[in-house]
VOGU-3710 file (C-alpha; in Angstrom, 3 decimals, decimal comma):
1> xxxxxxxxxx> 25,406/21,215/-0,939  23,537/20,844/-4,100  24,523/22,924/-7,045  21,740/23,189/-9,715  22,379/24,041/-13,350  19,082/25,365/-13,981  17,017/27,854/-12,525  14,069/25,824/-13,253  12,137/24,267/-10,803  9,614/20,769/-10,783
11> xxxxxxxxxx> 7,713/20,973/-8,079  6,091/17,356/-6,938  2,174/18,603/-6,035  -0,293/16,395/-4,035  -3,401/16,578/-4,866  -6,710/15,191/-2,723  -7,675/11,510/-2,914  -11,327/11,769/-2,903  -12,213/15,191/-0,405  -11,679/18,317/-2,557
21> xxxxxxxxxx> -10,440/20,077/0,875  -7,726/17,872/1,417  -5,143/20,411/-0,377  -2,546/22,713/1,550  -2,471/26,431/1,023  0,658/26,054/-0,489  0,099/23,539/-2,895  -2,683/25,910/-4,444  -0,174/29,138/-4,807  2,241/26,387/-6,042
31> xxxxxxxxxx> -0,442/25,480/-8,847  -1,181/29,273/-9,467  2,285/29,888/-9,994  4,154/27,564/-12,197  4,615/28,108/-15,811  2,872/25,015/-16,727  1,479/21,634/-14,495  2,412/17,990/-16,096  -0,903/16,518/-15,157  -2,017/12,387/-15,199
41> xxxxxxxxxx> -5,248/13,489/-16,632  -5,901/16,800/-18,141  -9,913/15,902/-17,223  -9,587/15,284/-13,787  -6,882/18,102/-12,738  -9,339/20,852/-14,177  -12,005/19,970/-11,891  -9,649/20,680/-9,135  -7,913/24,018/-10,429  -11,753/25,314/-11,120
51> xxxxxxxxxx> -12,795/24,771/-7,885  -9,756/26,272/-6,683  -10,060/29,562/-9,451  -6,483/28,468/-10,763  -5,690/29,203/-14,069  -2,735/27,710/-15,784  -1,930/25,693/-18,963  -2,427/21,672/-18,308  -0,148/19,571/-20,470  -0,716/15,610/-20,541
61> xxxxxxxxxx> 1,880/13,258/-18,291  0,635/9,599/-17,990  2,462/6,304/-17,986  1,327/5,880/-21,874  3,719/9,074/-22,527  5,559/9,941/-19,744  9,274/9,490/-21,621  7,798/11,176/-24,622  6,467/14,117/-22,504  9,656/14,263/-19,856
71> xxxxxxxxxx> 11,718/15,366/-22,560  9,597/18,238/-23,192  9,216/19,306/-19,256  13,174/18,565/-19,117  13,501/21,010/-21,993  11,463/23,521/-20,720  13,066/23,204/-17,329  16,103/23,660/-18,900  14,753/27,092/-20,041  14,349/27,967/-16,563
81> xxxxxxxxxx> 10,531/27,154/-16,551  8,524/26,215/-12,921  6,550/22,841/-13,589  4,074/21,270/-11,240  3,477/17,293/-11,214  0,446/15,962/-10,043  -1,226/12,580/-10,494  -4,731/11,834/-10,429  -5,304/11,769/-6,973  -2,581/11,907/-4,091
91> xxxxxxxxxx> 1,254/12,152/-3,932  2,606/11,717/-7,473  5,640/9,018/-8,409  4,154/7,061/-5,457  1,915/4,375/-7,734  1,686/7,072/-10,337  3,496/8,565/-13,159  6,291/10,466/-12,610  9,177/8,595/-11,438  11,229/8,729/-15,136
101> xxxxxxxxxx> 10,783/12,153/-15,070  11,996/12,664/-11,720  15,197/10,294/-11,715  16,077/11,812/-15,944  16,211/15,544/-13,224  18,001/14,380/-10,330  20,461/13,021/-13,247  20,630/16,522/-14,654  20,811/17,938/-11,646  17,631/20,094/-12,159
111> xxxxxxxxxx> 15,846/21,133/-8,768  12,878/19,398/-7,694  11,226/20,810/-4,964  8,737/18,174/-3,253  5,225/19,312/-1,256  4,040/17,208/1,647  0,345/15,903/0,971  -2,242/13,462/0,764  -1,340/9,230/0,393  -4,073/6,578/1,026
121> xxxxxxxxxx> -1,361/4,305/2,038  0,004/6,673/4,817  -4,003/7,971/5,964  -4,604/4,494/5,675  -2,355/3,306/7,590  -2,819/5,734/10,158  -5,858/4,619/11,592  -5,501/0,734/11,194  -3,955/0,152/14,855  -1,632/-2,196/12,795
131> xxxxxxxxxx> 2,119/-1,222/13,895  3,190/1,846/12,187  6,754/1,693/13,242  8,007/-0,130/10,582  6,087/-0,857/7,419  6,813/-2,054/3,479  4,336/-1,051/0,579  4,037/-3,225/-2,163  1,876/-0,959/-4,522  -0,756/-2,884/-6,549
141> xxxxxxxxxx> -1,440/-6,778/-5,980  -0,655/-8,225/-9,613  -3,361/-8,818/-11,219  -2,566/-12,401/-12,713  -3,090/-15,046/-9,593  0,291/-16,954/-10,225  2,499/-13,902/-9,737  0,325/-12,431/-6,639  -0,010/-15,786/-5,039  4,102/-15,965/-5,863
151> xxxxxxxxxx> 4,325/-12,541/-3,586  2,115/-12,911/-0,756  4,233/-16,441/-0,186  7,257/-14,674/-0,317  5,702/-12,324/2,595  4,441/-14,875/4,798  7,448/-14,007/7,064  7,821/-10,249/6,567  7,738/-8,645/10,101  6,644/-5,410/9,351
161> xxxxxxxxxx> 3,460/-4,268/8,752  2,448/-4,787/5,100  0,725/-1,966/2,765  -1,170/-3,267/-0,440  -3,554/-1,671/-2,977  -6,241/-3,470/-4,780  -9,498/-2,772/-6,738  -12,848/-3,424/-6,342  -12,870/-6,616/-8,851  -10,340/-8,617/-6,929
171> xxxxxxxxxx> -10,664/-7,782/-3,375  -12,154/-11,236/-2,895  -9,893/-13,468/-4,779  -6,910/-11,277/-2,580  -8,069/-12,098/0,235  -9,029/-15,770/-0,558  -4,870/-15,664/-1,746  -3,637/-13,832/1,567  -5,670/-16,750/3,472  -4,114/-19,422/1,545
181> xxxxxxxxxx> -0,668/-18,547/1,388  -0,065/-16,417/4,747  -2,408/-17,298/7,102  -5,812/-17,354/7,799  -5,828/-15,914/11,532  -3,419/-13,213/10,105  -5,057/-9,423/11,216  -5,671/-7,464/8,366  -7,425/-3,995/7,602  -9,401/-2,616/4,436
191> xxxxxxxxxx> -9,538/1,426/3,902  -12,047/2,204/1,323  -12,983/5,120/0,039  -10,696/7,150/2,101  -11,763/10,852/2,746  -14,926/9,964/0,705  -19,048/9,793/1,634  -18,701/6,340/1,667  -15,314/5,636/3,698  -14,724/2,911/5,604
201> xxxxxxxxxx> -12,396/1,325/7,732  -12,663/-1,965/8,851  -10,245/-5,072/10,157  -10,721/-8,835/11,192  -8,148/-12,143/10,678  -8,248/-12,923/6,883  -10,992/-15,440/6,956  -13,470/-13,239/9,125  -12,602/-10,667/6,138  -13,633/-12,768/3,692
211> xxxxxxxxxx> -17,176/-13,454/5,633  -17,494/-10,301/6,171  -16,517/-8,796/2,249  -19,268/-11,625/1,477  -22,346/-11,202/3,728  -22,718/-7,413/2,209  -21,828/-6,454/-1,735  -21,589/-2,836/-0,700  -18,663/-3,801/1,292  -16,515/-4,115/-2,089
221> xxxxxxxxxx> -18,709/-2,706/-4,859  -16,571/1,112/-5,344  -13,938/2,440/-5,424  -10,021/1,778/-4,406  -8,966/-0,432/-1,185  -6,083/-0,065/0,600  -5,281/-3,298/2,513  -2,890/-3,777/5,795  -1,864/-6,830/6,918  0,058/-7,430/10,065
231> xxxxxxxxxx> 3,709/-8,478/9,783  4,848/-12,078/10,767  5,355/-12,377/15,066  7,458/-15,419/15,931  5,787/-17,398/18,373  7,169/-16,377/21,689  8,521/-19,136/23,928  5,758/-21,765/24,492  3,206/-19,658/22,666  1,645/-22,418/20,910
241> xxxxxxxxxx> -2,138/-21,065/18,942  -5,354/-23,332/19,452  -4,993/-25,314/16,593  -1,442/-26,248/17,249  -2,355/-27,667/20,528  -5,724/-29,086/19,174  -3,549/-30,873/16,412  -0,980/-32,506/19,310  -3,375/-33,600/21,018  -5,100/-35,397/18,203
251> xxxxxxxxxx> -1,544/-37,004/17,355  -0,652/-37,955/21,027  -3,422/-40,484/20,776  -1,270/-42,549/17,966  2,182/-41,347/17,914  5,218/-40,528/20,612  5,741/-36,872/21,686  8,610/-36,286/19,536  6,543/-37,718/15,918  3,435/-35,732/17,091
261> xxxxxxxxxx> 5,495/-32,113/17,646  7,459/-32,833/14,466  4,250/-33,309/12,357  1,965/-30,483/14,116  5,320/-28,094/13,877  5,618/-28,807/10,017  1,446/-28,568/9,913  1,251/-25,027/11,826  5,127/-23,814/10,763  6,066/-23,077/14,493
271> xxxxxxxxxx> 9,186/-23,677/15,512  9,489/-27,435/16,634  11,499/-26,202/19,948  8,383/-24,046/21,537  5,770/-26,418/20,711  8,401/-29,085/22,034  8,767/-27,405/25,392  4,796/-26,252/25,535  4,082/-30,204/25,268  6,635/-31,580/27,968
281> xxxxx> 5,304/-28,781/30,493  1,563/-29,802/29,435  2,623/-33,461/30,150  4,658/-32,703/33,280  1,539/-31,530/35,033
//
């Protein structure tokens, strides 16, 4: 059992990602009673508390001054103050400021207490019929192509279900990346706009995506996307796609069996020994 050296409190607040009614009952008393909230954007966080009729004092915690500004919440927490986190929109620490402040109080063993609320990754996810089971979230694609392309290679073979955010400005030249370096026929789905007027949900294999982002500008033109792409499924025994088989074929015409499933294996990245046993049943017939 935890023993705390403080009587104060931080108390991790979600806060709606786009629908104003997306807020628990207790995260509002939460907000009406702490001594002060630690807010991403002073702005933004007022707009909520007035339509809520909360009145409290706002201080400024963003990733420009959130060691600066930890010291002072540690400080007053150490006083035995109540502080509320919120980010702009969502579950704070998760993509959003907060995370040096939490880790410098679970090293001084202050208590945090955290609420359960909204996440675009999680509603996302939710209604994707992508495998929910097991899943990784990656945050933010990186902007610079080098180091994104460098990731989605490195996930080519992830087997769970993958979790990305991106914005508006890049969601093509993502998905022209996800096509080139994990697959083309790979499912994906976009969230936009979750909980907002103009939400949608929508999935396809990459390159349909692509078509699709293409034929319609309003398809990409607002706000943040969440994208979810399937993991990697090993090809189960003598499950051998279209193209693979279209490829052997082609190569039968020139080369031996064991050249042509050694080149269409290395073209596709199936494993030699499926395609292998595919082709001698396909020739035993």
């Amino acid at each position: 059992m935890n023993s705390f050296n403080t009587t104060g409190i931080l108390y991790i607040i979600p806060t709606p990602i786009g629908n104003l009614s997306d807020i628990t009952y207790r995260a509002v008393e939460t907000l009406k009673n702490v001594n002060l909230i630690a807010a991403e954007n002073i702005y933004h966080t007022n707009i909520l508390l007035q339509h809520y009729n909360v009145k409290n004092i706002l201080i400024s915690l963003n990733k420009n001054n959130e060691k600066k500004q930890s010291h002072y919440v540690i400080k007053k927490l150490k006083e035995g103050k109540k502080i509320g986190l919120v980010s702009d929109a969502g579950t704070p620490v998760i993509n959003d400021p907060g995370y040096f402040l939490v880790k410098q109080c679970r090293s001084l063993n202050i208590k945090i207490i955290p609420l359960p609320g909204p996440c675009a990754a999680i509603t996302a996810l939710s209604a994707s019929g992508i495998s929910t089971n097991r899943f990784c979230y990656e945050g933010f694609l990186p902007s610079k192509k080098k180091v994104r392309c460098d990731l989605l290679k490195s996930l080519k073979k992830e087997t769970r279900t993958i979790i990305f955010y991106e914005s508006k400005h890049r969601i093509l030249q993502s998905i022209k990346d996800i096509i080139e370096k994990i697959d083309e026929n790979r499912y994906l789905v976009i969230a936009r706009e979750i909980t907002k007027k103009w939400e949608y949900i929508y999935g396809a294999k990459a390159n349909e995506m692509l078509f699709w982002l293409k034929e319609d500008k309003n398809h990409c033109n607002k706000g943040e996307i969440v994208i979810i792409i399937d993991g990697f499924k090993e090809l189960k025994n003598k499950d051998v796609s279209e193209k693979a088989i279209s490829t052997l074929k082609i190569l039968r015409n020139v080369l031996s069996l064991k050249q042509s499933v050694l080149i269409t294996s290395k073209i596709h990245e199936i494993k030699k020994n499926n395609l292998y046993q595919y082709a001698i049943k396909k020739e035993d017939k």
